[in-house]
C-alpha positions as CSV (number, residue, x, y, z in Angstrom):
1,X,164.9,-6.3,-41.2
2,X,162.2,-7.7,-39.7
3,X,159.4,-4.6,-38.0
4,X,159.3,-4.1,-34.7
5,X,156.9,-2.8,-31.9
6,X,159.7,-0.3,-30.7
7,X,162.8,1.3,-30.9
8,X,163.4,-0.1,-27.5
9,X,166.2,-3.0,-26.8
10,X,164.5,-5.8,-27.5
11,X,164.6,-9.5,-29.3
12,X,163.0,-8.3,-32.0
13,X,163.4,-4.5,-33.5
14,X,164.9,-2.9,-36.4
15,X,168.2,-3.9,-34.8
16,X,167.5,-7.6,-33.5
17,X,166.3,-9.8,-35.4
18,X,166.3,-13.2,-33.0
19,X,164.2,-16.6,-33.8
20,X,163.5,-16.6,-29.8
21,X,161.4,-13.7,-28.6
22,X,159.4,-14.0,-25.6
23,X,158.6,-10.5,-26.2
24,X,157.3,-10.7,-29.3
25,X,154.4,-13.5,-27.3
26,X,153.9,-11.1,-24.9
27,X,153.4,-7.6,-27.4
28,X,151.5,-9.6,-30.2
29,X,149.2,-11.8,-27.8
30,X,145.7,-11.4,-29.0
31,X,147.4,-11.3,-32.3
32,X,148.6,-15.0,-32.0
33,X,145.4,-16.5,-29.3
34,X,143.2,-14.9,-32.4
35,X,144.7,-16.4,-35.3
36,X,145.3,-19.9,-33.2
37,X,141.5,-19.9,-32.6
38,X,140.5,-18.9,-35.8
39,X,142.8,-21.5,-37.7
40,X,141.5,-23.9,-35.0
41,X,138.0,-23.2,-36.3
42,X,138.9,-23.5,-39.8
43,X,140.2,-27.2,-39.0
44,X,137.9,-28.9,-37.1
45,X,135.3,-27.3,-39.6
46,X,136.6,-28.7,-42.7
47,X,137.1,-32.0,-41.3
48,X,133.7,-32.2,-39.6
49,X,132.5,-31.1,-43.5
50,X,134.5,-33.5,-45.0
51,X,133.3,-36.6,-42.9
52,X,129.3,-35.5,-43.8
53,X,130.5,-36.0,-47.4
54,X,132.7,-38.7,-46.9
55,X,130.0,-40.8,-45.1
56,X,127.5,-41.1,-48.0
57,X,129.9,-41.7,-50.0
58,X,131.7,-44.5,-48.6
59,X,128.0,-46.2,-48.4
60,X,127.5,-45.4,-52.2
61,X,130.5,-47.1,-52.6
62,X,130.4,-50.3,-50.7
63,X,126.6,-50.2,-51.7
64,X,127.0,-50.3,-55.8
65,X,130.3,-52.1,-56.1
66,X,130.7,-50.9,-59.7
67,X,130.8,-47.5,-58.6
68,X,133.9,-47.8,-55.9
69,X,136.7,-47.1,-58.3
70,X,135.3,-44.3,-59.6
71,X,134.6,-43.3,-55.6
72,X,137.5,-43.8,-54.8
73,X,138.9,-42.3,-57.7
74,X,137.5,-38.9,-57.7
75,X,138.2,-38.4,-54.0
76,X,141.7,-39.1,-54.5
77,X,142.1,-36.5,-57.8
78,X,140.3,-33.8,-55.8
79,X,143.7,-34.2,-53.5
80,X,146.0,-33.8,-57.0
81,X,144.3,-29.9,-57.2
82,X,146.7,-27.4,-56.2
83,X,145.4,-24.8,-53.3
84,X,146.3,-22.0,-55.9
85,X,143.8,-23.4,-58.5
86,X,141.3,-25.0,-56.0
87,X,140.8,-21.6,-53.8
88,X,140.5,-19.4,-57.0
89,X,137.8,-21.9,-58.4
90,X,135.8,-21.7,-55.0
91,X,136.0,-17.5,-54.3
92,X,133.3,-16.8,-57.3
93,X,131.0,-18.9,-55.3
94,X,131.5,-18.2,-51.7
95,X,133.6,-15.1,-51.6
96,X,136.7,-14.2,-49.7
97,X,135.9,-15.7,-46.6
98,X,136.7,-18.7,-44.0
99,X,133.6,-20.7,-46.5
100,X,136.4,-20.9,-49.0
101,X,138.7,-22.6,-46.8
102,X,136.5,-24.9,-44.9
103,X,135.1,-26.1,-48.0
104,X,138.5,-26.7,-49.6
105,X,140.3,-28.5,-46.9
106,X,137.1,-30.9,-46.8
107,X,137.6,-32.0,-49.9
108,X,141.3,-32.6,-49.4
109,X,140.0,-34.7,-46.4
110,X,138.1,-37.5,-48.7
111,X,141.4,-38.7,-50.0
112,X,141.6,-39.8,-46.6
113,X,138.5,-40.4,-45.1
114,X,136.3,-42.0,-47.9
115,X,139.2,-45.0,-48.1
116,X,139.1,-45.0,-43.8
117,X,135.6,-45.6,-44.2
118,X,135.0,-48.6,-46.6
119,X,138.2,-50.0,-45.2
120,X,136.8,-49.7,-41.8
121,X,133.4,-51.2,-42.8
122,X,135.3,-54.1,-44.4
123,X,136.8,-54.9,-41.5
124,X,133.6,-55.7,-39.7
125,X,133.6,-59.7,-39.5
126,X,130.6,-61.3,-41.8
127,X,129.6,-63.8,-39.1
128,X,129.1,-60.6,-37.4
129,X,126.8,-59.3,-39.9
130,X,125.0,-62.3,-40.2
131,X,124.3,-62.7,-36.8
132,X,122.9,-59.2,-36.1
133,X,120.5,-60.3,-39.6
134,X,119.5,-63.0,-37.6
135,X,118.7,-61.2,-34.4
136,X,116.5,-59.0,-37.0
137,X,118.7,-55.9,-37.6
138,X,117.4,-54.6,-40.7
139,X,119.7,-52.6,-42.7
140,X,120.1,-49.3,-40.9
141,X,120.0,-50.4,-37.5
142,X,122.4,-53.1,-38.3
143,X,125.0,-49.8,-40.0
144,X,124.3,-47.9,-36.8
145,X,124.4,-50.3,-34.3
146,X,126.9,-52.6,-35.5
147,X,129.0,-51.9,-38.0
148,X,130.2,-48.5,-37.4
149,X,131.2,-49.0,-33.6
150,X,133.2,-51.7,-35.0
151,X,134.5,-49.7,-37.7
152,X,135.4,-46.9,-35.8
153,X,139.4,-48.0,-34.8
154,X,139.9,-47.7,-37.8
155,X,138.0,-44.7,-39.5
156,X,139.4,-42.9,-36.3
157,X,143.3,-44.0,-37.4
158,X,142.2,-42.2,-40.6
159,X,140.3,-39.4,-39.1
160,X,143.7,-38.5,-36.9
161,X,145.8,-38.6,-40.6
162,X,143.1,-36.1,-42.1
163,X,143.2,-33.9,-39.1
164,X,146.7,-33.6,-39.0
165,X,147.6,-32.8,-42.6
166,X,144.4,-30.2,-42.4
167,X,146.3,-28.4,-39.6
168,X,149.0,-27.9,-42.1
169,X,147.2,-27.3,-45.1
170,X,145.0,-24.8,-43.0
171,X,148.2,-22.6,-43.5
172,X,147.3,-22.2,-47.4
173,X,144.5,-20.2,-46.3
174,X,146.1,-17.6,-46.4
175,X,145.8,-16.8,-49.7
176,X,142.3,-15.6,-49.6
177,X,143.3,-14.2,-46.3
178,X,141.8,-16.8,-44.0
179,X,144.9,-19.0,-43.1
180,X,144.6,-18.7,-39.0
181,X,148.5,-19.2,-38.3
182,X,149.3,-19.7,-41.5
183,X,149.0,-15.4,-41.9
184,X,151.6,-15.0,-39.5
185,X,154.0,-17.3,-41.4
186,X,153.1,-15.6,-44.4
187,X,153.9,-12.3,-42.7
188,X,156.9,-13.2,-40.8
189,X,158.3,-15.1,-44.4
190,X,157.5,-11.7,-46.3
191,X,159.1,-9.5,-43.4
192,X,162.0,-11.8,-42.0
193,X,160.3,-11.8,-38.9
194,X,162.0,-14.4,-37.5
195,X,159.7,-14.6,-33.9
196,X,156.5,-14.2,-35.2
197,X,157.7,-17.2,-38.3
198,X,158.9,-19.4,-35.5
199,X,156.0,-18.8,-33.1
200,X,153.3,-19.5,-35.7
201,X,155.0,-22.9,-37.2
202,X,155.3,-24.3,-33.2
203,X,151.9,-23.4,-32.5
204,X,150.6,-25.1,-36.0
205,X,152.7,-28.0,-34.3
206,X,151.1,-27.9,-31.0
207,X,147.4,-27.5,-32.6
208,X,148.4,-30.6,-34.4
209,X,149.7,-32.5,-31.4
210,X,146.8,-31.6,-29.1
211,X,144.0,-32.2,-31.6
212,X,145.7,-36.0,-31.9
213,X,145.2,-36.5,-28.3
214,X,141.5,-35.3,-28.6
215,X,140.5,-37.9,-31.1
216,X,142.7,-40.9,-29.5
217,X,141.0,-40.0,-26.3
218,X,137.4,-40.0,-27.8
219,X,138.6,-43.2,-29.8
220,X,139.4,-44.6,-26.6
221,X,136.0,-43.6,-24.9
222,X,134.1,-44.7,-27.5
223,X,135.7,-48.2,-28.3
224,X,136.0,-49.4,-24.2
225,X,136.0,-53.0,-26.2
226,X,139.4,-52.6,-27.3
227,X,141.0,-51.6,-24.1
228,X,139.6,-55.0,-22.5
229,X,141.0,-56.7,-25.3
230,X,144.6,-55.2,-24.8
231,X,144.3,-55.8,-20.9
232,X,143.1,-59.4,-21.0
């Protein structure tokens, strides 16, 4: 039967048991706002980590065409490695700690974002390119100031997929102890602690849903060409 805080009558004790429990919010508070934040941390880290590896390697790629399959190639097998072998691998080398996480998840993350970046970069018209040569963009100015703003809808349609399966796999985290909300699922599952189980998997949902918003939003700052497009 699933621990409780009290003895007292209450929605969840060694007597109730319910999925429901606005008590169990209100008693565990800075239990749930502290692992919310820190799995918050964890996710945004790892996919800020995994877009400064992505980057240079989406550029290697599309740079040295013979080397894009095998780009593309390893970033998709690093996705193949299970959490329970990847962690283990990474612990020798940075400890017990968030490090292991952060750098895990990023490399889950270039599945995604490696193949949103040189599909984005494709997309960018050639008369485009040709054009900014012409006006005498040499090569990095031409990457900075040209391609990537029009590459950005869709490396950020990619960027929302990889944020959103990093708020799940955040969760795995917690086998070295660093798994934000994914602790209290562990805990509740262990326990049958049916509030602080439900509790954590809305929240993951809701971390999920709001960090969406976030990068559709900044999408939509960023890229004000696209709107006047839709409107006209």
């Amino acid at each position: 039967m699933a621990q409780a805080a009290d003895d007292g009558p209450s929605c969840y004790s060694r007597f109730v048991n319910e999925w429901f429990c606005l008590d169990y919010v209100r008693d565990r508070q800075d239990e749930i706002v502290d692992a919310t934040v820190e799995h918050l941390l964890i996710t945004v880290s790892a996919v800020l980590l995994g877009l400064l590896i992505a980057f240079p390697l989406a550029l290697l790629a599309r740079r040295v065409t013979r080397l894009e399959s095998g780009v593309v190639g390893f970033s998709t097998g690093l996705y193949t490695i299970p959490s329970l072998a990847l962690f283990p691998i990474l612990v020798p080398f940075t400890g017990l700690s968030a490090l292991t996480v952060v750098i895990g998840l990023a490399l889950y993350c270039l599945t995604i974002l490696v193949r949103a970046l040189l599909d984005g970069l494709r997309a960018v018209p050639d008369d485009v390119r040709e054009s900014a040569t012409g006006m005498g963009y040499g090569p990095t100015r031409l990457l900075l100031r040209v391609e990537l703003p029009l590459a950005l809808p869709v490396v950020m349609g990619g960027l929302r997929v990889a944020t959103v399966s990093t708020v799940a796999l955040t969760t795995v985290g917690t086998l070295v102890s660093y798994g934000g909300l994914g602790d209290l699922i562990n805990h509740g599952r262990q326990y049958d602690f049916r509030a602080e189980l439900l509790t954590a998997a809305v929240l993951c949902v809701v971390l999920a849903v709001l960090l969406d918003v976030v990068i559709v939003l900044t999408q939509r700052v960023l890229t004000p060409w696209t709107r006047q497009g839709a409107g006209a």
